[in-house]
PQR file with spaces between the fields and no chain letter, atoms N, CA, C, O and H, PARSE charges and radii, in Angstrom:
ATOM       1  N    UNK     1    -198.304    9.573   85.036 -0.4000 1.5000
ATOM       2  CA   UNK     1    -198.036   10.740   84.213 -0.0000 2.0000
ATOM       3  C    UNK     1    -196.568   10.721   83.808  0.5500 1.7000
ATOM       4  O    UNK     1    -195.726   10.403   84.647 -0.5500 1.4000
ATOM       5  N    UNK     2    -196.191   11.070   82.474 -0.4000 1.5000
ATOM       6  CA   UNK     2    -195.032   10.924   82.154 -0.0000 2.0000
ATOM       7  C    UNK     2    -194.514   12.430   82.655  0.5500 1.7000
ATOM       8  O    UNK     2    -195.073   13.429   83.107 -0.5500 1.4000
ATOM       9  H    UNK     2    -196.875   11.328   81.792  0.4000 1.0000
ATOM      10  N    UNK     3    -193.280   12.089   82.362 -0.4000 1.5000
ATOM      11  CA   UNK     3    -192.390   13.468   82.638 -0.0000 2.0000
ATOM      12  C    UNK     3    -192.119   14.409   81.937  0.5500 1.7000
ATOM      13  O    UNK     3    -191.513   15.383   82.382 -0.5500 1.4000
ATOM      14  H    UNK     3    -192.826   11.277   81.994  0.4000 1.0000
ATOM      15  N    UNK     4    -192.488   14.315   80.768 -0.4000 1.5000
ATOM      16  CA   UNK     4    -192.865   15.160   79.407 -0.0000 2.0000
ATOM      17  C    UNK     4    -194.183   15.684   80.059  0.5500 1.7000
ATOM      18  O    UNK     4    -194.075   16.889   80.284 -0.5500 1.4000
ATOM      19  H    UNK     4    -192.980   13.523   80.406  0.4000 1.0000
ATOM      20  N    UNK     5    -195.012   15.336   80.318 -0.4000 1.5000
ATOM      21  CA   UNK     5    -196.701   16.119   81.042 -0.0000 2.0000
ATOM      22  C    UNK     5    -196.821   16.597   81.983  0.5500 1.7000
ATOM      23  O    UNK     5    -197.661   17.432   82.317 -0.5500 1.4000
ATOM      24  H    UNK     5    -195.099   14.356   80.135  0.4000 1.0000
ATOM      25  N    UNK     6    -195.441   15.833   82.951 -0.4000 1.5000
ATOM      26  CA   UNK     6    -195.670   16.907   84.309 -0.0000 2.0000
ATOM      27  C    UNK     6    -194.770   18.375   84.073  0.5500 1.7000
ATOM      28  O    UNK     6    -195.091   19.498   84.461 -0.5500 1.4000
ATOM      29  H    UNK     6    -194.758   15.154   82.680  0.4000 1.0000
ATOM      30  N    UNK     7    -193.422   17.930   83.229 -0.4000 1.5000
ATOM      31  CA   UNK     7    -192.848   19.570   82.320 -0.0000 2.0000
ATOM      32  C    UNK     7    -193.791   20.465   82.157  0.5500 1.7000
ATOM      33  O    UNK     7    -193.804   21.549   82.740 -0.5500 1.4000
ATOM      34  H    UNK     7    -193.162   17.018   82.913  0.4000 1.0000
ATOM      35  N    UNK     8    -194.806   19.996   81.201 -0.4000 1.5000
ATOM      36  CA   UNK     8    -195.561   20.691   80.429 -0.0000 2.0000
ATOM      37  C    UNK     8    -196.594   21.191   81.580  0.5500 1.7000
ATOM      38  O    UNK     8    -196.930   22.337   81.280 -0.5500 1.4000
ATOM      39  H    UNK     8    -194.796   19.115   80.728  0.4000 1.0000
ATOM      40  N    UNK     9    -197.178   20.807   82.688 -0.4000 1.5000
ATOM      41  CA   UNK     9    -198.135   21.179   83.523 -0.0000 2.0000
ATOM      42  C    UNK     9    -197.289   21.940   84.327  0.5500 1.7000
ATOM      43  O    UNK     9    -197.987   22.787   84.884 -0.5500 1.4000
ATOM      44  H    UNK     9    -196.904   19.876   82.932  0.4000 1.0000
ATOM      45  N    UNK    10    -196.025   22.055   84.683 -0.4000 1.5000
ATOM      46  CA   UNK    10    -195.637   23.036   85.146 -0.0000 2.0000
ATOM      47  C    UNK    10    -195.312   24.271   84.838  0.5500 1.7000
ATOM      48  O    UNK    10    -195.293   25.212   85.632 -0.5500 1.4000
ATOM      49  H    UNK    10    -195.458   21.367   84.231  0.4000 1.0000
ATOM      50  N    UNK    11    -194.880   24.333   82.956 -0.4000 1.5000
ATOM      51  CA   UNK    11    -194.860   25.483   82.461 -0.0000 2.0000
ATOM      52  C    UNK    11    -196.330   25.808   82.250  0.5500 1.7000
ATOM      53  O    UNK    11    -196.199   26.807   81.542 -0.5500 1.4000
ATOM      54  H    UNK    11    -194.896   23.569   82.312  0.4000 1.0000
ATOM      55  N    UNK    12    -197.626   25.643   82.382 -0.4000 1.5000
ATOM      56  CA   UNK    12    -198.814   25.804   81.895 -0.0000 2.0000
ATOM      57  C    UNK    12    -199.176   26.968   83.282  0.5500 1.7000
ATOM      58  O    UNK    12    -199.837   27.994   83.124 -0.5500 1.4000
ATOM      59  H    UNK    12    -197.733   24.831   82.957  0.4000 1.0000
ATOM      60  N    UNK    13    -198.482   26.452   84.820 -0.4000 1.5000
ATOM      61  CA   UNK    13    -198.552   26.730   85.760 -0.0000 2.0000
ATOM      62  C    UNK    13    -197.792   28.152   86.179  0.5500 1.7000
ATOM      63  O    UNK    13    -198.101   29.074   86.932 -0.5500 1.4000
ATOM      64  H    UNK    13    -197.944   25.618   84.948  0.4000 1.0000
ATOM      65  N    UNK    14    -196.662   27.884   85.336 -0.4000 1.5000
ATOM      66  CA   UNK    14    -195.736   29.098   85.107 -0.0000 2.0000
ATOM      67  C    UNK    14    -196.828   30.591   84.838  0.5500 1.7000
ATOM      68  O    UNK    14    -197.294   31.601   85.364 -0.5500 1.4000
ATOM      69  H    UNK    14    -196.410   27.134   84.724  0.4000 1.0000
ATOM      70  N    UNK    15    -196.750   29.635   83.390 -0.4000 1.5000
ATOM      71  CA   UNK    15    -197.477   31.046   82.829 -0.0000 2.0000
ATOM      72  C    UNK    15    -198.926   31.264   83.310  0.5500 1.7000
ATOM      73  O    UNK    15    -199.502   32.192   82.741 -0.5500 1.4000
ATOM      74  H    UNK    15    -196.371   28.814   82.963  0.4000 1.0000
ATOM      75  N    UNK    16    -199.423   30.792   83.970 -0.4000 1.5000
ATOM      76  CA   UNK    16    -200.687   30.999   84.643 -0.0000 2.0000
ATOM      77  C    UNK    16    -200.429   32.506   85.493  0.5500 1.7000
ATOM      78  O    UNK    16    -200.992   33.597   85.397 -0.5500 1.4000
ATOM      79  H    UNK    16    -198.955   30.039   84.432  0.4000 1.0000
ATOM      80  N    UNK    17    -199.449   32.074   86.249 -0.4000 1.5000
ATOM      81  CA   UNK    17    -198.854   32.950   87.063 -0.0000 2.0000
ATOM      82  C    UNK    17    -198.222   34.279   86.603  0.5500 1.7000
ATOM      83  O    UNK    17    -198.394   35.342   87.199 -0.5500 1.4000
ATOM      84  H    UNK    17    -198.991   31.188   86.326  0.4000 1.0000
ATOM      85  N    UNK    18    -197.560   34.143   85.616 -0.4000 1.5000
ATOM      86  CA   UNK    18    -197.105   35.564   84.790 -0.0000 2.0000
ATOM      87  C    UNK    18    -198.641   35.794   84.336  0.5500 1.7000
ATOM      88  O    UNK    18    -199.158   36.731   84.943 -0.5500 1.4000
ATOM      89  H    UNK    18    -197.420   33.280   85.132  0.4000 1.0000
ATOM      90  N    UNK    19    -198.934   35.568   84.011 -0.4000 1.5000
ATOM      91  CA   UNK    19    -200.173   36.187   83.675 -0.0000 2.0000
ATOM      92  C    UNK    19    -200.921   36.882   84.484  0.5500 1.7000
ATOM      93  O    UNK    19    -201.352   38.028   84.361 -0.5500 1.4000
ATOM      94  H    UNK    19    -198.514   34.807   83.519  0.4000 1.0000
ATOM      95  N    UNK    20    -201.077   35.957   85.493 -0.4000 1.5000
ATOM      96  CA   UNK    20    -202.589   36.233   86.738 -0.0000 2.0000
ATOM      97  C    UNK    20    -201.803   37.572   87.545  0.5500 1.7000
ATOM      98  O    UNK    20    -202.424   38.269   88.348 -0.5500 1.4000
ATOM      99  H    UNK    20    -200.727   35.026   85.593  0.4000 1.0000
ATOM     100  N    UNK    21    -199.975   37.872   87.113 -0.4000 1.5000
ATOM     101  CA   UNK    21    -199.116   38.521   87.753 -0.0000 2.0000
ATOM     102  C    UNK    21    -198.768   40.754   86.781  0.5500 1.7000
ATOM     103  O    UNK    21    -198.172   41.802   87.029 -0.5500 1.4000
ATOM     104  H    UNK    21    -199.471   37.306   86.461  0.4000 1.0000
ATOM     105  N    UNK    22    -199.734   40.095   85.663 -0.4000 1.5000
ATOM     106  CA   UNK    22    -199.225   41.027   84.905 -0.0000 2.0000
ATOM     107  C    UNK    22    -198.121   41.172   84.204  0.5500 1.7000
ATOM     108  O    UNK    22    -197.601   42.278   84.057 -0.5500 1.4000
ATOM     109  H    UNK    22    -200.219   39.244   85.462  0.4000 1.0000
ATOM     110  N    UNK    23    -197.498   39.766   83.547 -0.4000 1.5000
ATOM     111  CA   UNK    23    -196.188   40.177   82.852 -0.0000 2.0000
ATOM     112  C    UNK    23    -196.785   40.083   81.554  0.5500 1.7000
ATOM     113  O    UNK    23    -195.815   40.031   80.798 -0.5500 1.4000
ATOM     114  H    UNK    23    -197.921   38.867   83.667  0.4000 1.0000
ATOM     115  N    UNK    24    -197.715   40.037   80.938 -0.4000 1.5000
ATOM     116  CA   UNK    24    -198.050   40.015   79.465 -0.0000 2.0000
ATOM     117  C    UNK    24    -197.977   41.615   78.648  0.5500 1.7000
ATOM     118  O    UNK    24    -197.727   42.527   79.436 -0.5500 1.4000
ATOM     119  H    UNK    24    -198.503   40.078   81.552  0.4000 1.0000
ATOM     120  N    UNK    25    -198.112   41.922   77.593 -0.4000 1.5000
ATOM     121  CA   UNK    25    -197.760   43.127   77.447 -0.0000 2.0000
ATOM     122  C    UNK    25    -199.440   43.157   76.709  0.5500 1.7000
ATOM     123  O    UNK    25    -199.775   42.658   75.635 -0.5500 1.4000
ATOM     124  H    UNK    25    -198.315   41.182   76.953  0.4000 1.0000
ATOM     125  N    UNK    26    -200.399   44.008   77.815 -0.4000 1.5000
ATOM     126  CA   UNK    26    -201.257   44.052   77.073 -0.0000 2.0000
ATOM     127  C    UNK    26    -201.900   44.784   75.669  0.5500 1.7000
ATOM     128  O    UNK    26    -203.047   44.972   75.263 -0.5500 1.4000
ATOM     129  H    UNK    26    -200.127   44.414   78.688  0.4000 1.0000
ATOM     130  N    UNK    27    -200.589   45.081   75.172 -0.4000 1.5000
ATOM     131  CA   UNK    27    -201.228   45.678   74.000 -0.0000 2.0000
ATOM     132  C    UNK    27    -201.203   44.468   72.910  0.5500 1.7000
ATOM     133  O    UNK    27    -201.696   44.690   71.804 -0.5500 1.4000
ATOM     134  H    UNK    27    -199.658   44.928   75.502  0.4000 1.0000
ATOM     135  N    UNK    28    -200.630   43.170   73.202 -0.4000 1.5000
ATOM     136  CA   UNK    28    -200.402   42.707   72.067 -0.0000 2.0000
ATOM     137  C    UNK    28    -201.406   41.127   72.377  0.5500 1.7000
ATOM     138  O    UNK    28    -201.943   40.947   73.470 -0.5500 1.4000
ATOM     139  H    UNK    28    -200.229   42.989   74.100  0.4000 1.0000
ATOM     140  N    UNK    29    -201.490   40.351   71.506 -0.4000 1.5000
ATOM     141  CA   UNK    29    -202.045   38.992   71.376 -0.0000 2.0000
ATOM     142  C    UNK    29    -201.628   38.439   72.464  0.5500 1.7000
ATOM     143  O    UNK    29    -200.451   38.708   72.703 -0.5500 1.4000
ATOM     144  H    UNK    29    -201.054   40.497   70.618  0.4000 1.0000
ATOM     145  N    UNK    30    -202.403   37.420   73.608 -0.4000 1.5000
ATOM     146  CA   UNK    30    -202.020   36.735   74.547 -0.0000 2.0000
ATOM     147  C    UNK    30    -201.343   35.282   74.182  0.5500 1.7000
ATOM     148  O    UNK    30    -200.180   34.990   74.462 -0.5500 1.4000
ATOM     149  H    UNK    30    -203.360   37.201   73.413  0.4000 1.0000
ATOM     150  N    UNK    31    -202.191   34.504   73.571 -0.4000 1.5000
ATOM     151  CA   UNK    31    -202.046   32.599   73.294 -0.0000 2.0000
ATOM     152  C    UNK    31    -200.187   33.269   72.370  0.5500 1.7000
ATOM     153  O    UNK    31    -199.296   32.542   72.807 -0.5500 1.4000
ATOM     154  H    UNK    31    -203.135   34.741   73.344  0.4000 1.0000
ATOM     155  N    UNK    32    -199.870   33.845   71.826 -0.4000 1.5000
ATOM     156  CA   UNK    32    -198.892   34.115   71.043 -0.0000 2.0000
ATOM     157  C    UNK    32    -197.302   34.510   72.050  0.5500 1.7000
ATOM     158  O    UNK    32    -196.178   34.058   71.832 -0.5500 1.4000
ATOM     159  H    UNK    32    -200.595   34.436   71.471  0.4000 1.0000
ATOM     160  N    UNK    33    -197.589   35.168   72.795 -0.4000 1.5000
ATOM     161  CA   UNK    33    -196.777   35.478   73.730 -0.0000 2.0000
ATOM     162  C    UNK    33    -196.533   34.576   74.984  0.5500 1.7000
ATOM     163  O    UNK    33    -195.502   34.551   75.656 -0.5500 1.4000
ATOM     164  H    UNK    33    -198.502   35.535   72.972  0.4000 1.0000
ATOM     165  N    UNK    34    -197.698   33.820   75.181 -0.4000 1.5000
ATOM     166  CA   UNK    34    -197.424   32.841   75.745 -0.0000 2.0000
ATOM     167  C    UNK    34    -196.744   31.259   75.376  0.5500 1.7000
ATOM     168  O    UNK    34    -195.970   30.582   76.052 -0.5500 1.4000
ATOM     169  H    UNK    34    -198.535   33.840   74.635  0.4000 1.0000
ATOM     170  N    UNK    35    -197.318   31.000   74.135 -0.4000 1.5000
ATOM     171  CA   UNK    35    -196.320   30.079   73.509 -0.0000 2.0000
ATOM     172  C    UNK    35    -195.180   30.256   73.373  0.5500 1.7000
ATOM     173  O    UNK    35    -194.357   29.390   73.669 -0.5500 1.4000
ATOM     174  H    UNK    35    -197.947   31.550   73.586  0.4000 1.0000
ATOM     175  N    UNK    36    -194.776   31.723   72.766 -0.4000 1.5000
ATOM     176  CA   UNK    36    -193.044   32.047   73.064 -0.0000 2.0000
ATOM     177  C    UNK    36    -192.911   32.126   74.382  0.5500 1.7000
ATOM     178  O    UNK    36    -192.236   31.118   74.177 -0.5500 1.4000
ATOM     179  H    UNK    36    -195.444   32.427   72.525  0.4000 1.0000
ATOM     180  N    UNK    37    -192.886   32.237   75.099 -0.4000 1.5000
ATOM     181  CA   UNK    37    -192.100   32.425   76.118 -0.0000 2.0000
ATOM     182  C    UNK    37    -192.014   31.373   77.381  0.5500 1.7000
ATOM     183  O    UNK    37    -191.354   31.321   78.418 -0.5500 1.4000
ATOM     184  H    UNK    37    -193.435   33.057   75.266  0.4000 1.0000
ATOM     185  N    UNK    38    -193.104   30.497   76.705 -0.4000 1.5000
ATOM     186  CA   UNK    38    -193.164   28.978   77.897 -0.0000 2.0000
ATOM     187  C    UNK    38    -192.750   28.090   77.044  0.5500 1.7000
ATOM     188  O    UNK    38    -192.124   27.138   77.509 -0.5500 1.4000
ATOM     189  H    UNK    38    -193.640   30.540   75.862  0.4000 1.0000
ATOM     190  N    UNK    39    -192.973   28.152   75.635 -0.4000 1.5000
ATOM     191  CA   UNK    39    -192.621   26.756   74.416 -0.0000 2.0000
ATOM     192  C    UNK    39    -194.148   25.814   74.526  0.5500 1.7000
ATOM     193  O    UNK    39    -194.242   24.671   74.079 -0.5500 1.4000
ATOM     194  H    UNK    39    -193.481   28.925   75.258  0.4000 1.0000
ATOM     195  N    UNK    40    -195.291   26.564   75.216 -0.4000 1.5000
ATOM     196  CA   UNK    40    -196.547   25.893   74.989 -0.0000 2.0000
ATOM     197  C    UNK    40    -197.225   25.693   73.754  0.5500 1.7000
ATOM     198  O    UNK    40    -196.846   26.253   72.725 -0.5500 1.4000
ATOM     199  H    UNK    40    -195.215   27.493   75.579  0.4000 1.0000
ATOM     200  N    UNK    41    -198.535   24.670   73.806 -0.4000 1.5000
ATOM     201  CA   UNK    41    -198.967   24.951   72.608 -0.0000 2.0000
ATOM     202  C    UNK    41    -199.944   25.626   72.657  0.5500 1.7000
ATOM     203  O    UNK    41    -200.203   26.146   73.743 -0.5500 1.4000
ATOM     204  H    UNK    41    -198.843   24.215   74.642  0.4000 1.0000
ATOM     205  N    UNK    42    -201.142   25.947   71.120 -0.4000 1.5000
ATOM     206  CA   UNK    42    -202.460   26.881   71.647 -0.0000 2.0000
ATOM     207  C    UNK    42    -203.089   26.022   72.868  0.5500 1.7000
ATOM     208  O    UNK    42    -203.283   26.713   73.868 -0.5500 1.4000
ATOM     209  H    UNK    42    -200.932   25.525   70.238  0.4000 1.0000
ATOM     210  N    UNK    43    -203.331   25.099   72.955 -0.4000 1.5000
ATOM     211  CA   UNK    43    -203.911   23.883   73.762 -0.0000 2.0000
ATOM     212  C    UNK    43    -203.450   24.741   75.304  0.5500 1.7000
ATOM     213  O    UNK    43    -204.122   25.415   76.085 -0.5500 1.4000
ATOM     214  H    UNK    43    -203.173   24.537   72.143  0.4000 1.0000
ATOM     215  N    UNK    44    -202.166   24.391   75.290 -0.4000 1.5000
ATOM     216  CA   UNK    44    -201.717   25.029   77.088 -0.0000 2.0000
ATOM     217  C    UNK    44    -202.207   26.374   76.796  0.5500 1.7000
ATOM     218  O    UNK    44    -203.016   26.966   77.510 -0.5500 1.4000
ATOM     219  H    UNK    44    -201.620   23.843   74.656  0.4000 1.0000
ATOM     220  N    UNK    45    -201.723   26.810   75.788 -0.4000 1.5000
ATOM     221  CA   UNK    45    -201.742   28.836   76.054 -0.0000 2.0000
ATOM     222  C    UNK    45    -203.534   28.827   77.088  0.5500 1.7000
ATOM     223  O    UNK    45    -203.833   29.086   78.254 -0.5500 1.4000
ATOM     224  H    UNK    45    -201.066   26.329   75.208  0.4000 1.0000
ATOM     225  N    UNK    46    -204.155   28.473   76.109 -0.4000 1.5000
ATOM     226  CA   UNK    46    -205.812   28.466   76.337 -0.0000 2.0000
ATOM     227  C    UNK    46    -205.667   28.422   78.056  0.5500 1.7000
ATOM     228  O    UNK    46    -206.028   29.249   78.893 -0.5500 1.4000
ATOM     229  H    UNK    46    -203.912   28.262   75.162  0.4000 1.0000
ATOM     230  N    UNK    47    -205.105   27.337   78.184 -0.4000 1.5000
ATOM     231  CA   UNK    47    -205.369   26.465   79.673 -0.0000 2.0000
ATOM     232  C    UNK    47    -204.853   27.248   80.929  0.5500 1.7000
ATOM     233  O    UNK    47    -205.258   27.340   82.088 -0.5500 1.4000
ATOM     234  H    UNK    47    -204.811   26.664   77.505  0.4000 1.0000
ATOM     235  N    UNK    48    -203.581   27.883   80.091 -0.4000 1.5000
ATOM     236  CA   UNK    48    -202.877   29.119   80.756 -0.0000 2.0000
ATOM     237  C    UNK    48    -203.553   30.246   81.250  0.5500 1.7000
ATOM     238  O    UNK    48    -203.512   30.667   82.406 -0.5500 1.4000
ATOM     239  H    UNK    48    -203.253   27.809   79.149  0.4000 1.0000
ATOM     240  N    UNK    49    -204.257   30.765   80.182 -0.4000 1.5000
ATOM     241  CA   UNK    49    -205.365   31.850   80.558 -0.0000 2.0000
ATOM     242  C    UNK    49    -206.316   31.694   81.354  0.5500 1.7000
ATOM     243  O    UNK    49    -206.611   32.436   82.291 -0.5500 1.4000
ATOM     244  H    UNK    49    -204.290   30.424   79.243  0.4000 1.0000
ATOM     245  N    UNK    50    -206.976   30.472   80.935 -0.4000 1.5000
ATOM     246  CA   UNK    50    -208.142   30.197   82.081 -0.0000 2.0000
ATOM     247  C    UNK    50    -207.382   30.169   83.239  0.5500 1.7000
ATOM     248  O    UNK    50    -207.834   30.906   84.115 -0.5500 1.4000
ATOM     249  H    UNK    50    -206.736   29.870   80.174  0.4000 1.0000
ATOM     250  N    UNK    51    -206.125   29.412   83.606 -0.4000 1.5000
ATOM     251  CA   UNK    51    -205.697   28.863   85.031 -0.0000 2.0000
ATOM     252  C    UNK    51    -205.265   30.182   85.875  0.5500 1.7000
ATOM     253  O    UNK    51    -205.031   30.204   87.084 -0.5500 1.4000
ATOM     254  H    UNK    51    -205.757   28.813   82.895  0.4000 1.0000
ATOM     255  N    UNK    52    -205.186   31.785   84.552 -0.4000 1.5000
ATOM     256  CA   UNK    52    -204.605   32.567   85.219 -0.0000 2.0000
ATOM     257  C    UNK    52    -206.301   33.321   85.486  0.5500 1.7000
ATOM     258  O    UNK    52    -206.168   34.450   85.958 -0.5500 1.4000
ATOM     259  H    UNK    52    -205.376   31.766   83.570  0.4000 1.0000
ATOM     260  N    UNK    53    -207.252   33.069   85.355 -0.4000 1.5000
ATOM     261  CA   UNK    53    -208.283   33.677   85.295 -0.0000 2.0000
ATOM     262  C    UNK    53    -208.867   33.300   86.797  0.5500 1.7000
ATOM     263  O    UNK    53    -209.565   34.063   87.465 -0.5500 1.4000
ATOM     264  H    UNK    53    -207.360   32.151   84.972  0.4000 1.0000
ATOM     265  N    UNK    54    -208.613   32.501   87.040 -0.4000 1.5000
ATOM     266  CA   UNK    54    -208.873   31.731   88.196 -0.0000 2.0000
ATOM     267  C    UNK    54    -207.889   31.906   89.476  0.5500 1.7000
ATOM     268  O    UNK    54    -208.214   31.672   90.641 -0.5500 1.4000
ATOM     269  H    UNK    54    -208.046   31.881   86.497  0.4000 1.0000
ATOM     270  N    UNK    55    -206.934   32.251   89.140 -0.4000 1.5000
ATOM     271  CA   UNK    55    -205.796   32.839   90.458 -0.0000 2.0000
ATOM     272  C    UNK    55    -206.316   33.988   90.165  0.5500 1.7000
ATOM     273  O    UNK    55    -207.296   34.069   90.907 -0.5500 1.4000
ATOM     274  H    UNK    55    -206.670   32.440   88.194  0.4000 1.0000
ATOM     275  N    UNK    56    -206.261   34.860   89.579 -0.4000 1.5000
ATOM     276  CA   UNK    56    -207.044   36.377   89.845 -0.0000 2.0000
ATOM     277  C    UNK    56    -208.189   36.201   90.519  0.5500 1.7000
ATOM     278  O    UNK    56    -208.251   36.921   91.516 -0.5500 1.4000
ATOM     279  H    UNK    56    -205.465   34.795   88.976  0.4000 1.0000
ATOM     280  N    UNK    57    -209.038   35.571   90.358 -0.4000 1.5000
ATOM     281  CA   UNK    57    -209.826   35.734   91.136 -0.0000 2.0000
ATOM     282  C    UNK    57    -210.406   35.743   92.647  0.5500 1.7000
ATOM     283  O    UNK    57    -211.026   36.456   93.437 -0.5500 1.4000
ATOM     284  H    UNK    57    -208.987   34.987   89.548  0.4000 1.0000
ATOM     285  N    UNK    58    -209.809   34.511   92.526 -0.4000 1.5000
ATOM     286  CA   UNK    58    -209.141   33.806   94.161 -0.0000 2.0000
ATOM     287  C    UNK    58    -208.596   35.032   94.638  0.5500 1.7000
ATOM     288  O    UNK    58    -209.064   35.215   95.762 -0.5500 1.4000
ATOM     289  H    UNK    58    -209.305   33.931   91.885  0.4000 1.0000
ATOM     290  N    UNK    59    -207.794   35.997   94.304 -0.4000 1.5000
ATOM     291  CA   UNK    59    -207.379   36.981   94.937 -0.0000 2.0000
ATOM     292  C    UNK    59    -208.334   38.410   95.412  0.5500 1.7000
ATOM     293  O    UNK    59    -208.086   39.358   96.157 -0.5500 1.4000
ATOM     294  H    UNK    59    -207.414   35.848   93.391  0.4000 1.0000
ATOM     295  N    UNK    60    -209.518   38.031   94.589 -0.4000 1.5000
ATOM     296  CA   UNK    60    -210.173   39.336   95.262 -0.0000 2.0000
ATOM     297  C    UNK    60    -211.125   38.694   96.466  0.5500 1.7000
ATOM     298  O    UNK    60    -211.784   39.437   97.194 -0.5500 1.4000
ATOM     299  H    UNK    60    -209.721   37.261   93.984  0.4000 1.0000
């Protein structure tokens, strides 16, 4: 794995976590707020959501 992909899998991981954490502002678009604020693309945003869909859950 290059080091450009493991960057990118760690910000994907980031925002998994703000997410699964409640920092999104839910009144507004998710994949959009997440690309700003990690530099992801729709591709991660997507991957982001699911990965944060999945730590929420794990938690109940």
């Amino acid at each position: 794995m290059s080091a450009d992909a493991s960057k990118s899998d760690n910000a994907v991981d980031r925002a998994a976590t703000w997410l699964a954490t409640g920092g999104a502002d839910r009144t507004k678009a998710t994949v959009p707020q997440v690309r700003e604020r990690f530099g992801l693309s729709a591709l991660q945003a997507v991957q982001a959501i699911r990965e944060s869909h999945l730590i929420k859950a794990r938690s109940h």
